[in-house]
Chimera marker file (.cmm) of the C-alpha trace (Angstrom):
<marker_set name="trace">
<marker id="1" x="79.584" y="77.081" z="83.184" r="1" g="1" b="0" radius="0.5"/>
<marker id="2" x="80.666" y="74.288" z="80.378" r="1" g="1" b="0" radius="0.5"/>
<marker id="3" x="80.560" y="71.475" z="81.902" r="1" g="1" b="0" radius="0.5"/>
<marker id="4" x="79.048" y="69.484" z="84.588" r="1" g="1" b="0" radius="0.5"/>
<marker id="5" x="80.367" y="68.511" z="87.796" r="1" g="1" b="0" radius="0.5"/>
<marker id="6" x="79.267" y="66.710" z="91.125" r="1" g="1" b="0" radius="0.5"/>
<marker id="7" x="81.440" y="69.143" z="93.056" r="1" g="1" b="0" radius="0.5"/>
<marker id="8" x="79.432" y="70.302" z="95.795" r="1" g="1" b="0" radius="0.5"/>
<marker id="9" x="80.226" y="74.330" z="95.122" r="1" g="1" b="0" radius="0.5"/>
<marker id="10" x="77.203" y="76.272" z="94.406" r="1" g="1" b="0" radius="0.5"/>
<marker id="11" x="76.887" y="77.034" z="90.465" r="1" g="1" b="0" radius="0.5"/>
<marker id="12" x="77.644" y="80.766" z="91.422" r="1" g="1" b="0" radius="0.5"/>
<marker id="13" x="80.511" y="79.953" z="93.492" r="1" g="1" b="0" radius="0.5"/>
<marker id="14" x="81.725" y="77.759" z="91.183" r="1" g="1" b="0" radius="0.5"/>
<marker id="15" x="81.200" y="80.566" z="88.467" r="1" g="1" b="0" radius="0.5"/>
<marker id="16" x="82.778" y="83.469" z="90.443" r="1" g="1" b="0" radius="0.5"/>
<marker id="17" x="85.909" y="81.154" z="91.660" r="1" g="1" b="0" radius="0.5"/>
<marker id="18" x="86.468" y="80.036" z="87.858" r="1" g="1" b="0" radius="0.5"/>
<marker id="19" x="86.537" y="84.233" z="86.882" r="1" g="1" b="0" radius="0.5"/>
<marker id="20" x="89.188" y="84.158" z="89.532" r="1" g="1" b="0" radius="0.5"/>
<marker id="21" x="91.193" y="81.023" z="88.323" r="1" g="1" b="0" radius="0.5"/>
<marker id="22" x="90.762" y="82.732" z="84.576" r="1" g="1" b="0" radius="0.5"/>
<marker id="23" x="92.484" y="85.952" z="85.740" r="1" g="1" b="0" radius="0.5"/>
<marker id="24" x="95.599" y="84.437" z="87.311" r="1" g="1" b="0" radius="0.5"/>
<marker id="25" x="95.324" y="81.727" z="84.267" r="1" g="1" b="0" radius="0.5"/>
<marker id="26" x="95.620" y="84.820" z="81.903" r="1" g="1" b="0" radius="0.5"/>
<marker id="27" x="98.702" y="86.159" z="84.478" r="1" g="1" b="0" radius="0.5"/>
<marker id="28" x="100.374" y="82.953" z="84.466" r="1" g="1" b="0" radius="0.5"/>
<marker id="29" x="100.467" y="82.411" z="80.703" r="1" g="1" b="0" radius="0.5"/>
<marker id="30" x="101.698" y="86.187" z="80.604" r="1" g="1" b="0" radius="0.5"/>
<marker id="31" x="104.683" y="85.345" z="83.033" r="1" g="1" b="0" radius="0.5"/>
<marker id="32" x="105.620" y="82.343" z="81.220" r="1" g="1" b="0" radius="0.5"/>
<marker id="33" x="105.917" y="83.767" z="78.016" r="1" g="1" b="0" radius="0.5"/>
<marker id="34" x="108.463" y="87.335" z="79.549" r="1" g="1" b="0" radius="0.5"/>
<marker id="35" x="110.055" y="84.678" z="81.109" r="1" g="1" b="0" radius="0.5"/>
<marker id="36" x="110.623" y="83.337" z="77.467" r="1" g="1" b="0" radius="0.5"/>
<marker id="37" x="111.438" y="86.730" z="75.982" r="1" g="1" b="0" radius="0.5"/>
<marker id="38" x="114.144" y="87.318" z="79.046" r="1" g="1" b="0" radius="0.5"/>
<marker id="39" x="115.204" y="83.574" z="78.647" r="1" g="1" b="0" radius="0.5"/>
<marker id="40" x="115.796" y="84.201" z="74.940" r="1" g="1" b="0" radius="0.5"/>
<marker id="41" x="117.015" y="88.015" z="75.230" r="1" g="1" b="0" radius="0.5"/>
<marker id="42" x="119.569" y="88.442" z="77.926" r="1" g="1" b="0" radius="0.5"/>
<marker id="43" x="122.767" y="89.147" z="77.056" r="1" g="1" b="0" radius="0.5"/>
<marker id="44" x="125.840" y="90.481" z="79.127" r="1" g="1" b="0" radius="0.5"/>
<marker id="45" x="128.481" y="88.541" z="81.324" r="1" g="1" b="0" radius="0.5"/>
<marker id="46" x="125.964" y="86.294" z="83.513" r="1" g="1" b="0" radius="0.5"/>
<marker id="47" x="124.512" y="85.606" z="80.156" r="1" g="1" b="0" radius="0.5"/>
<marker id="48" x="124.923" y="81.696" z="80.921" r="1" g="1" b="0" radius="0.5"/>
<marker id="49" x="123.947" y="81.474" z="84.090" r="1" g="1" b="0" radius="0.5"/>
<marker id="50" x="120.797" y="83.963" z="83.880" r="1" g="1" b="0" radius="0.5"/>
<marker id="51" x="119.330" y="82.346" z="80.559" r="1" g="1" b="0" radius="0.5"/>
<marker id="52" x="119.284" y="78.816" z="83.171" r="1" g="1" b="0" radius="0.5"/>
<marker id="53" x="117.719" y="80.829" z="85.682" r="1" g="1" b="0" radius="0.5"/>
<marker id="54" x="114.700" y="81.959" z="83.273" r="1" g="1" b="0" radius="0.5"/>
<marker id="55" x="114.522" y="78.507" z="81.518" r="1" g="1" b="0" radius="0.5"/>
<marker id="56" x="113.892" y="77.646" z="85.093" r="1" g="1" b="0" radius="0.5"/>
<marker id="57" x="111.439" y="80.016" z="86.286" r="1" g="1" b="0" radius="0.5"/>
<marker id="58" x="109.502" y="79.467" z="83.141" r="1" g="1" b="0" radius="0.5"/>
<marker id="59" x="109.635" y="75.712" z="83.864" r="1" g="1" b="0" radius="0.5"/>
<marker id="60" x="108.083" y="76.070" z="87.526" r="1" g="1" b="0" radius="0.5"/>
<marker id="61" x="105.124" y="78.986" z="85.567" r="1" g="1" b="0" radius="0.5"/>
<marker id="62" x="104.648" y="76.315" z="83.776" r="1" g="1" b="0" radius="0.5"/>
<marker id="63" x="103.561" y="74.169" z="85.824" r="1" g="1" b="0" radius="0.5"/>
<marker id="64" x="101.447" y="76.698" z="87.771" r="1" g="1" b="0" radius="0.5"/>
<marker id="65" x="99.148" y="77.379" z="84.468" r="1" g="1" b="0" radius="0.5"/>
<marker id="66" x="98.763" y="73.863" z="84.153" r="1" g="1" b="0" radius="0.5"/>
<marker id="67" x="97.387" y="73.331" z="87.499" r="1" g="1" b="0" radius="0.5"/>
<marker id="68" x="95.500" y="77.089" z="86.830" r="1" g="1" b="0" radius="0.5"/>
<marker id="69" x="93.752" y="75.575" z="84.041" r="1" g="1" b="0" radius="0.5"/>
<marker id="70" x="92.983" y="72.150" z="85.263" r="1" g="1" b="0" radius="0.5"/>
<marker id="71" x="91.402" y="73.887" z="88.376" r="1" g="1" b="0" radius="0.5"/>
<marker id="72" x="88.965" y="75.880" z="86.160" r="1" g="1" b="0" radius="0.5"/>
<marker id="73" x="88.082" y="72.624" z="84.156" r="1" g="1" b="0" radius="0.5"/>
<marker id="74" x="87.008" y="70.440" z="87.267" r="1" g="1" b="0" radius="0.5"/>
<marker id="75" x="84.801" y="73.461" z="88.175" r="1" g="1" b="0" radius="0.5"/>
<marker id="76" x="83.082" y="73.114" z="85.089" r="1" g="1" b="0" radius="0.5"/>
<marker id="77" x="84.803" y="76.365" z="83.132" r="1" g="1" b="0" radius="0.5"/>
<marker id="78" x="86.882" y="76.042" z="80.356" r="1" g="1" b="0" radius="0.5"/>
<marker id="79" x="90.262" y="77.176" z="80.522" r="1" g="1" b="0" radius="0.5"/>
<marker id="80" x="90.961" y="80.282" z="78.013" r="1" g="1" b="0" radius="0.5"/>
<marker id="81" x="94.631" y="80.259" z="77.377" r="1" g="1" b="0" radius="0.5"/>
<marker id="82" x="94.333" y="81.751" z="73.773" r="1" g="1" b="0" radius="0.5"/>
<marker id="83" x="96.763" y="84.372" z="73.218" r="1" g="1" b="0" radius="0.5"/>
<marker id="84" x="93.797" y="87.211" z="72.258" r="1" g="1" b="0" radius="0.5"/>
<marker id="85" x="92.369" y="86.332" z="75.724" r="1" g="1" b="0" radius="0.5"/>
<marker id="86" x="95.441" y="86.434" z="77.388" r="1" g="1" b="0" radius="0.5"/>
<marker id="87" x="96.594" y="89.664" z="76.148" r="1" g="1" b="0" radius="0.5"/>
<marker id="88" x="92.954" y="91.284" z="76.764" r="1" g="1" b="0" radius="0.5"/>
<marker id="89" x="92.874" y="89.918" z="80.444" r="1" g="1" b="0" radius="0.5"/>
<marker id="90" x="96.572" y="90.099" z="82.225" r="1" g="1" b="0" radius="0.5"/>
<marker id="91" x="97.095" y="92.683" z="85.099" r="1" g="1" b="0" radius="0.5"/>
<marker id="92" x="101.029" y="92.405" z="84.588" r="1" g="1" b="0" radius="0.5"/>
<marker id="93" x="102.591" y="95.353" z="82.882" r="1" g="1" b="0" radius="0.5"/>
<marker id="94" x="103.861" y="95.004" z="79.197" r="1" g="1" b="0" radius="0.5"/>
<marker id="95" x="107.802" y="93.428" z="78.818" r="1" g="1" b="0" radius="0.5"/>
<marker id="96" x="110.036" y="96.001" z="78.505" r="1" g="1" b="0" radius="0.5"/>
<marker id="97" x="111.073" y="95.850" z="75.212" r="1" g="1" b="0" radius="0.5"/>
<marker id="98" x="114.072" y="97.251" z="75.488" r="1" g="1" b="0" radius="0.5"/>
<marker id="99" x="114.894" y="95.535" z="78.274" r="1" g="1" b="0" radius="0.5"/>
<marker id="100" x="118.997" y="93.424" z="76.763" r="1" g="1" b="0" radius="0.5"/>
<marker id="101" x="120.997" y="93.442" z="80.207" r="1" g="1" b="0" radius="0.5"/>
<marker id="102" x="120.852" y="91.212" z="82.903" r="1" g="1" b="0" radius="0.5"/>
<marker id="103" x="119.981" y="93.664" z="85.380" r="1" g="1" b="0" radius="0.5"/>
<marker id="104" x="116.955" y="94.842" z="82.911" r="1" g="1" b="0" radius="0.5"/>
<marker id="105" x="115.775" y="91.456" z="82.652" r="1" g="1" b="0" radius="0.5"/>
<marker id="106" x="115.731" y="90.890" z="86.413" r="1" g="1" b="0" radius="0.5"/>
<marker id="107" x="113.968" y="94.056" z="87.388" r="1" g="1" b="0" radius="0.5"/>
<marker id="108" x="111.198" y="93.160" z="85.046" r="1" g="1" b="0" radius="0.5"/>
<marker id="109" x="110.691" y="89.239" z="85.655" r="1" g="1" b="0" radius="0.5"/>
<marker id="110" x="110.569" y="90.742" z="89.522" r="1" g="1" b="0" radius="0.5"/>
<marker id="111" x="108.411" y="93.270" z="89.066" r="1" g="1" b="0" radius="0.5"/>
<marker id="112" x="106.089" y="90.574" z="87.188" r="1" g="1" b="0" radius="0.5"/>
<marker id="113" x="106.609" y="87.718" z="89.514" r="1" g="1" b="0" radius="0.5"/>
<marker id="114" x="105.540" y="89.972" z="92.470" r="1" g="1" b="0" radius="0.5"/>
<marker id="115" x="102.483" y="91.589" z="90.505" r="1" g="1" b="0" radius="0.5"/>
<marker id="116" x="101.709" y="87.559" z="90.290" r="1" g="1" b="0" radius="0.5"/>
<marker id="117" x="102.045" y="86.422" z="93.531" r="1" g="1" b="0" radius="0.5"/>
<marker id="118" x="100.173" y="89.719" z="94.970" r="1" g="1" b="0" radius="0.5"/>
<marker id="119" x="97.084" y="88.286" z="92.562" r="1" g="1" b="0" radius="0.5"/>
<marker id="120" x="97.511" y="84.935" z="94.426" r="1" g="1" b="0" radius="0.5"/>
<marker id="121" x="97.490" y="86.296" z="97.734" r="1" g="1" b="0" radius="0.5"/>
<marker id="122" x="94.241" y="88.764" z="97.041" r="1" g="1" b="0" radius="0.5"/>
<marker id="123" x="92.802" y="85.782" z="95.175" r="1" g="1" b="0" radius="0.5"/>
<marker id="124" x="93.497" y="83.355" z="98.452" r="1" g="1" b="0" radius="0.5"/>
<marker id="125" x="91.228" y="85.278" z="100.544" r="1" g="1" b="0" radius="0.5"/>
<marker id="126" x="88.199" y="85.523" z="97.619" r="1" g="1" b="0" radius="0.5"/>
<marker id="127" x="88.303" y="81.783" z="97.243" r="1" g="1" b="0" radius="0.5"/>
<marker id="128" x="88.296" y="81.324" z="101.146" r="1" g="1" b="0" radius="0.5"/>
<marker id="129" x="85.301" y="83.517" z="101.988" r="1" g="1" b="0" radius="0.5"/>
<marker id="130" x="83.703" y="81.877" z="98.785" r="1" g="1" b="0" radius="0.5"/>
<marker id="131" x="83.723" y="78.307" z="100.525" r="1" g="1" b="0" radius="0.5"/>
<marker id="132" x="86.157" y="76.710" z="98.217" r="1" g="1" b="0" radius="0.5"/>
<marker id="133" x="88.905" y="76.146" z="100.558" r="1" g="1" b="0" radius="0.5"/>
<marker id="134" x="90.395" y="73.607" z="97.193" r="1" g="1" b="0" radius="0.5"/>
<marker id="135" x="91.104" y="76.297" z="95.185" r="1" g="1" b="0" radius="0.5"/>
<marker id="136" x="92.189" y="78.922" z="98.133" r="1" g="1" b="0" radius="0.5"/>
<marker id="137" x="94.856" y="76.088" z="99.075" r="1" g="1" b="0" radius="0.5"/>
<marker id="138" x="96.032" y="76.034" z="95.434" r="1" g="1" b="0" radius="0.5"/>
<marker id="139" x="96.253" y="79.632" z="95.378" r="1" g="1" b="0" radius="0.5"/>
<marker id="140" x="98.241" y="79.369" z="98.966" r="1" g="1" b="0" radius="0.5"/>
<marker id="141" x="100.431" y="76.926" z="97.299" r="1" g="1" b="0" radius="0.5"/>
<marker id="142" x="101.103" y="78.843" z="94.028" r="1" g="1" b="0" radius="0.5"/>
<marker id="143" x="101.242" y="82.370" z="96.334" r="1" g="1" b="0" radius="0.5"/>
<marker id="144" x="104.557" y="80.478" z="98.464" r="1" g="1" b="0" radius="0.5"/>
<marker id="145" x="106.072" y="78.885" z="94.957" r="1" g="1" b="0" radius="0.5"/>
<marker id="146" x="106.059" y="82.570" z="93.416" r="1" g="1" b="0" radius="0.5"/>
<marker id="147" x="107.592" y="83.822" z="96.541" r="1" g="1" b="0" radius="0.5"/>
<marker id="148" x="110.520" y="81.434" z="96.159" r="1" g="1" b="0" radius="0.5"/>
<marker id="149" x="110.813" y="82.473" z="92.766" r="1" g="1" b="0" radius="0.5"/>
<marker id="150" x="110.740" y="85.971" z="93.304" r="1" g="1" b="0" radius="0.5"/>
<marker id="151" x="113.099" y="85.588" z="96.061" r="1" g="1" b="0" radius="0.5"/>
<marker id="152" x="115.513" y="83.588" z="93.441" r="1" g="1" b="0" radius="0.5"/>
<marker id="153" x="115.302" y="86.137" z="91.018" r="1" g="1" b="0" radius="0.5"/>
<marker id="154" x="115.938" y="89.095" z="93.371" r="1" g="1" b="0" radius="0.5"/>
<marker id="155" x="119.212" y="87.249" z="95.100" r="1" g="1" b="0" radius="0.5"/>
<marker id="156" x="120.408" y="87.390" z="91.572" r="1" g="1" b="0" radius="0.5"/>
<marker id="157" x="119.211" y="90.987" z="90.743" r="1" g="1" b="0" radius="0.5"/>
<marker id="158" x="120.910" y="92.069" z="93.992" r="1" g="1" b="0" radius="0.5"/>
<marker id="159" x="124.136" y="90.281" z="92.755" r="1" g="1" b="0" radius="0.5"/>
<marker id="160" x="123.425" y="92.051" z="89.301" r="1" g="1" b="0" radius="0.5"/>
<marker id="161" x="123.360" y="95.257" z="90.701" r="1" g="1" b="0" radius="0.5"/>
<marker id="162" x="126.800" y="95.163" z="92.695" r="1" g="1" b="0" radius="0.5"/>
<marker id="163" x="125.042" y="93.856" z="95.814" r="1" g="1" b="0" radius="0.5"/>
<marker id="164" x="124.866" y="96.940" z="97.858" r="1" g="1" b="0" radius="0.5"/>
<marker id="165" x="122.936" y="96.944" z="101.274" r="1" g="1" b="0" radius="0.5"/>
<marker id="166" x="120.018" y="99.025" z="102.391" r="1" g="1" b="0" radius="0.5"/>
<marker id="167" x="121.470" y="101.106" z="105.563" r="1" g="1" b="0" radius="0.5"/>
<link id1="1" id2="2" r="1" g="1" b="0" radius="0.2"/>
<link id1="2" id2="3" r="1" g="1" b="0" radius="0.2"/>
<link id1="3" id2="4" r="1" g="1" b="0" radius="0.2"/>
<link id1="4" id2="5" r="1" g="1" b="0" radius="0.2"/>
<link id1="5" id2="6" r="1" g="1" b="0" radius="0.2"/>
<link id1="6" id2="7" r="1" g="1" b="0" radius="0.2"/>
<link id1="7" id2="8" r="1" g="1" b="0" radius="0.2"/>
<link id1="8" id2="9" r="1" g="1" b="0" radius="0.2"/>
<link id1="9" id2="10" r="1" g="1" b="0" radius="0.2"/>
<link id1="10" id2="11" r="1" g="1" b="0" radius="0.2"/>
<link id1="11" id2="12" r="1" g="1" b="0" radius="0.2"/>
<link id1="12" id2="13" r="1" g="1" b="0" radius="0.2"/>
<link id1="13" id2="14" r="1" g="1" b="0" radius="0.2"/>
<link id1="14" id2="15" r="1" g="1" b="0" radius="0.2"/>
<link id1="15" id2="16" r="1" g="1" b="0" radius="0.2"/>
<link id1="16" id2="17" r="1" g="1" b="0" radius="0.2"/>
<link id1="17" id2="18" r="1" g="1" b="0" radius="0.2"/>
<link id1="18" id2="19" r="1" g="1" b="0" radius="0.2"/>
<link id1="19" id2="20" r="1" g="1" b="0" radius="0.2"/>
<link id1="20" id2="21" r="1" g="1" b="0" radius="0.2"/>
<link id1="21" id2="22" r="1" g="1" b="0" radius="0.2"/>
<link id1="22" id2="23" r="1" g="1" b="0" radius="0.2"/>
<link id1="23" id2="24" r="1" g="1" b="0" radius="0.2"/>
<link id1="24" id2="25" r="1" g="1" b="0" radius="0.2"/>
<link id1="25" id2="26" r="1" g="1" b="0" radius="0.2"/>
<link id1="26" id2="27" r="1" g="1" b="0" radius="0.2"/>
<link id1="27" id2="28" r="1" g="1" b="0" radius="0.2"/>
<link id1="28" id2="29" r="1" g="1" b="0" radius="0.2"/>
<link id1="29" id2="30" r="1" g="1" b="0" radius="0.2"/>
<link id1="30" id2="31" r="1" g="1" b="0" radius="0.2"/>
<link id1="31" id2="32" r="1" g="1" b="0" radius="0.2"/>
<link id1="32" id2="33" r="1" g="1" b="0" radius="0.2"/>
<link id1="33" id2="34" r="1" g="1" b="0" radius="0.2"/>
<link id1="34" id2="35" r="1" g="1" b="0" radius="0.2"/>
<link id1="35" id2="36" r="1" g="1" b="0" radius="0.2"/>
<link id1="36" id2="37" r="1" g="1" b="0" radius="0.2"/>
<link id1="37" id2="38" r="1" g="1" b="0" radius="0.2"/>
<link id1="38" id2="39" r="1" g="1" b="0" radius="0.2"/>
<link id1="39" id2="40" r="1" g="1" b="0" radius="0.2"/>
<link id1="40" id2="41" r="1" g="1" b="0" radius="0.2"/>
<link id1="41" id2="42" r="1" g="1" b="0" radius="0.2"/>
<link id1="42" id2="43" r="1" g="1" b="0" radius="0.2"/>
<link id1="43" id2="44" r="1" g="1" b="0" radius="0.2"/>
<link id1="44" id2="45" r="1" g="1" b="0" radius="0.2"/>
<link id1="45" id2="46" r="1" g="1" b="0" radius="0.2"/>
<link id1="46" id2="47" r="1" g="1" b="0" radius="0.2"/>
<link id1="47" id2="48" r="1" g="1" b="0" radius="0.2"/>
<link id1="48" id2="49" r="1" g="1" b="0" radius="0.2"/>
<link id1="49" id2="50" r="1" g="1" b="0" radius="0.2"/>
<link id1="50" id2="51" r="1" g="1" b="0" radius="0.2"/>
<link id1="51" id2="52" r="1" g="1" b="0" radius="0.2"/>
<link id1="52" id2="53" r="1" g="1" b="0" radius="0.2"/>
<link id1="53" id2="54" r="1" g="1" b="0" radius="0.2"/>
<link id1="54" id2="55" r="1" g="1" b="0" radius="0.2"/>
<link id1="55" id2="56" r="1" g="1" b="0" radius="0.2"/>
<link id1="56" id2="57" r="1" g="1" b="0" radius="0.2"/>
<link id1="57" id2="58" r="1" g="1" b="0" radius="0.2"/>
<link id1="58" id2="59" r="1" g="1" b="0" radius="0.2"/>
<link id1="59" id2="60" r="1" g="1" b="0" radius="0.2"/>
<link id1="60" id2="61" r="1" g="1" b="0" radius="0.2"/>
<link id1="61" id2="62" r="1" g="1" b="0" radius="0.2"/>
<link id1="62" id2="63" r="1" g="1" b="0" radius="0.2"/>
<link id1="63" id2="64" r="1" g="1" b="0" radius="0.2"/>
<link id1="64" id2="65" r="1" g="1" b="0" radius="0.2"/>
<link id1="65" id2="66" r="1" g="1" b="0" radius="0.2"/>
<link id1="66" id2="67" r="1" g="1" b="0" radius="0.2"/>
<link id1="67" id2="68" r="1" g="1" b="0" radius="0.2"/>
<link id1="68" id2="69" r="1" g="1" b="0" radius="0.2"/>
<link id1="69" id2="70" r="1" g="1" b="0" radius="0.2"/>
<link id1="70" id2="71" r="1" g="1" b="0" radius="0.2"/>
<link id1="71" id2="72" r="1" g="1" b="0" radius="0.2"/>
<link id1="72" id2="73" r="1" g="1" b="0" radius="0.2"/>
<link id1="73" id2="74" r="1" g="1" b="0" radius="0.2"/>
<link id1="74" id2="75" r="1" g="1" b="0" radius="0.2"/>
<link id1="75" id2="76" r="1" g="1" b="0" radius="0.2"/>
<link id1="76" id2="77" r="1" g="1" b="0" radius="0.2"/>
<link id1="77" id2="78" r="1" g="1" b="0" radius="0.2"/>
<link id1="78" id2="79" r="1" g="1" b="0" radius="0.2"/>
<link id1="79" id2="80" r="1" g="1" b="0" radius="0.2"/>
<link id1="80" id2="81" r="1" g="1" b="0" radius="0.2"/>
<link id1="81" id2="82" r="1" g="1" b="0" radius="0.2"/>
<link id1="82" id2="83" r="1" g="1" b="0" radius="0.2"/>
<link id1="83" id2="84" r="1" g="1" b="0" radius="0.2"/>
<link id1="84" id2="85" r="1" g="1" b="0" radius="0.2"/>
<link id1="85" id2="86" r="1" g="1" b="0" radius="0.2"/>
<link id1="86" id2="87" r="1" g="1" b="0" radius="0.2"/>
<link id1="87" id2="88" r="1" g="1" b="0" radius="0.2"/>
<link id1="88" id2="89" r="1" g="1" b="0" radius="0.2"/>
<link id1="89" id2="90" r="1" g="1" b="0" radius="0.2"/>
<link id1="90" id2="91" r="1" g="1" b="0" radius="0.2"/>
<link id1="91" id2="92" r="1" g="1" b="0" radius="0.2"/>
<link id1="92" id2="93" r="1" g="1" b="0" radius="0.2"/>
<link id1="93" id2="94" r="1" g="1" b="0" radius="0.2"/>
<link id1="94" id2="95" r="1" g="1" b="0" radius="0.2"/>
<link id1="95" id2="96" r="1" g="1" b="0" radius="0.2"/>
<link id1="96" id2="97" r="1" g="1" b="0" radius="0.2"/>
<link id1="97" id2="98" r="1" g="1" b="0" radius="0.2"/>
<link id1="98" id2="99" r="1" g="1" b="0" radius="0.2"/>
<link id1="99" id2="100" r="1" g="1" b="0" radius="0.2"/>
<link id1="100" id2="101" r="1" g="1" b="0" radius="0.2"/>
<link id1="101" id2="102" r="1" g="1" b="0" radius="0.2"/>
<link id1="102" id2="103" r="1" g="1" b="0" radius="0.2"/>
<link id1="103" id2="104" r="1" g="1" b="0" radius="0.2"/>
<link id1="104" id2="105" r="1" g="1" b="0" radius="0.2"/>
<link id1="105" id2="106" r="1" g="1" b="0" radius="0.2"/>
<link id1="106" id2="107" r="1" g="1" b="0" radius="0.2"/>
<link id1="107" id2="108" r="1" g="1" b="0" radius="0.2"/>
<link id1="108" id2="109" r="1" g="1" b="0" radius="0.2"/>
<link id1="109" id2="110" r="1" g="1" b="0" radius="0.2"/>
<link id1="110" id2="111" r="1" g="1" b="0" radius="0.2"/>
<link id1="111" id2="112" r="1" g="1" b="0" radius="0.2"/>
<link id1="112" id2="113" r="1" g="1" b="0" radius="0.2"/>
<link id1="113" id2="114" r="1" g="1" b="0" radius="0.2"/>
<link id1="114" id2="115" r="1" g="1" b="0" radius="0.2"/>
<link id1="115" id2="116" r="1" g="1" b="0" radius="0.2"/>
<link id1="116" id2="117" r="1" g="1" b="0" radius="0.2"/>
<link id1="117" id2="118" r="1" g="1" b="0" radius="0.2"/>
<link id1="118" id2="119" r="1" g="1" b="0" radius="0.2"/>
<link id1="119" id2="120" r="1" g="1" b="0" radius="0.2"/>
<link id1="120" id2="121" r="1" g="1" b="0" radius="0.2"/>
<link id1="121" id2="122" r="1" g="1" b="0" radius="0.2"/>
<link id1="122" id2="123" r="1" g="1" b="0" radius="0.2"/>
<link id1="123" id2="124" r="1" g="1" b="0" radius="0.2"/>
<link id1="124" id2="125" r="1" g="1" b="0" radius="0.2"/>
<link id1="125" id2="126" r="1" g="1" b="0" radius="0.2"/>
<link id1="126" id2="127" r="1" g="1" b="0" radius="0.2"/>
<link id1="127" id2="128" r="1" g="1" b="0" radius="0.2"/>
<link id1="128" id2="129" r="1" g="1" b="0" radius="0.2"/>
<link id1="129" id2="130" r="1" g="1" b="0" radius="0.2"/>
<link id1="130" id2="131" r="1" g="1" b="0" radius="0.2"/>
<link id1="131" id2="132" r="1" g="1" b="0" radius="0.2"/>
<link id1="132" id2="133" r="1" g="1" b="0" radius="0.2"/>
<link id1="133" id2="134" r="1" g="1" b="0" radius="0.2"/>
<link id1="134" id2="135" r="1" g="1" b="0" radius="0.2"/>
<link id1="135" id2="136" r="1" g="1" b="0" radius="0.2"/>
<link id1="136" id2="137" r="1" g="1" b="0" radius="0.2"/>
<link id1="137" id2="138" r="1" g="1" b="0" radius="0.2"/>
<link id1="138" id2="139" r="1" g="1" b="0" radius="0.2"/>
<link id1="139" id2="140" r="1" g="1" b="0" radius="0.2"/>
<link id1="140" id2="141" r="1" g="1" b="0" radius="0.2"/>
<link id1="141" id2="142" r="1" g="1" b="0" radius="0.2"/>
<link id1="142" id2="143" r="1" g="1" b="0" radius="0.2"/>
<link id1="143" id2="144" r="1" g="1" b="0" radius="0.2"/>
<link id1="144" id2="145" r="1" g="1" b="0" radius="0.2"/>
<link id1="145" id2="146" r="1" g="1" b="0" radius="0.2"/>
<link id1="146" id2="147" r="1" g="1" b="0" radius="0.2"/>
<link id1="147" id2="148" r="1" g="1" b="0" radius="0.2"/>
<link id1="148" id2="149" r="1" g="1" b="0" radius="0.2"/>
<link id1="149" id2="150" r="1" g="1" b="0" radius="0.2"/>
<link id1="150" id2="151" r="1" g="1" b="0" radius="0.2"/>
<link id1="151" id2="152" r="1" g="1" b="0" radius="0.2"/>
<link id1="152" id2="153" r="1" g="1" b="0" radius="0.2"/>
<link id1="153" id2="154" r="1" g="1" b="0" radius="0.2"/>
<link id1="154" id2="155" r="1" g="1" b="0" radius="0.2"/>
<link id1="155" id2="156" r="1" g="1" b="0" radius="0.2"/>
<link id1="156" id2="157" r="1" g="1" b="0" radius="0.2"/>
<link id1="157" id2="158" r="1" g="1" b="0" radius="0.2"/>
<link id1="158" id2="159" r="1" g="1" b="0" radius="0.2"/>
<link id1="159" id2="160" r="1" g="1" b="0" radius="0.2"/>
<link id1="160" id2="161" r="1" g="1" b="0" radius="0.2"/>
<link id1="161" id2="162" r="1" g="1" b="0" radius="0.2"/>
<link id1="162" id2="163" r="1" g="1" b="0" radius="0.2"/>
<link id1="163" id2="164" r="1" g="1" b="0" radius="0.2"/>
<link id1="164" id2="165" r="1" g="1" b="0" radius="0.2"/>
<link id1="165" id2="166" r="1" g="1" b="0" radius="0.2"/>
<link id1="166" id2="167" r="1" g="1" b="0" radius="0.2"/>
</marker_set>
């Protein structure tokens, strides 16, 4: 640990919950920046309205590394968001680079948005049987904010894709 606290979590606790925190810290900053790539690289007819849509999503991951690293720092950790950390650390898969089309774009910020929110939800139940029921309700909270996002972002892939129903 870095710092010192009066919080009343065990130093190992404290240390274990803060490698948690770190890996979805490393995930988040990850999400917001293909969320930037898509946001900056869509192109096709919903061009307008899906380069909104990312600006948003970013917006919201935003705000989820913020309270990520924050979390970490009233432990006592310090919050690695350098890029070299980032990159070494992040369980989401690598942006399609190719990725130009709106569909394309979709697919992947779902595919990383659910990775995310799978952490979050594995991470929930660590943090719980740790004792730190602080950070388990942050995770909880981040876990039902991704799941609104990913639920945004499939509506639109669905409309992307021509909106066919599963029979």
């Amino acid at each position: 640990m870095t710092y010192t606290t009066r919080i009343d979590l065990p130093p190992m606790v404290r240390q274990q919950i803060v490698k948690l925190l770190q890996q979805r810290l490393n995930d988040a900053i990850d999400l917001e920046a293909q969320l930037k790539h898509a946001h900056w690289n869509v192109k096709g007819p919903q061009f307008f309205q899906l380069h909104q849509l990312f600006d948003a999503l970013h917006d919201d991951i935003e705000g989820a590394v913020d309270l990520i690293a924050e979390r970490i720092t009233a432990l006592g950790g310090m919050a690695d968001g350098r890029l070299s950390s980032v990159v070494k650390g992040t369980s989401l898969a690598s942006y399609p680079l190719g990725a130009r089309g709106g569909a394309a774009h979709l697919d992947a910020i779902a595919s990383a948005l659910s990775r995310f929110g799978v952490g979050m939800r594995q991470d929930t139940e660590v943090a719980s049987h740790l004792g730190d029921t602080g950070t388990s309700d942050l995770f909880t909270q981040l876990s039902r904010e991704t799941d609104k996002l990913l639920w945004l972002t499939e509506a639109t892939l669905d409309e992307a894709d021509g909106g066919e129903v599963d029979a």
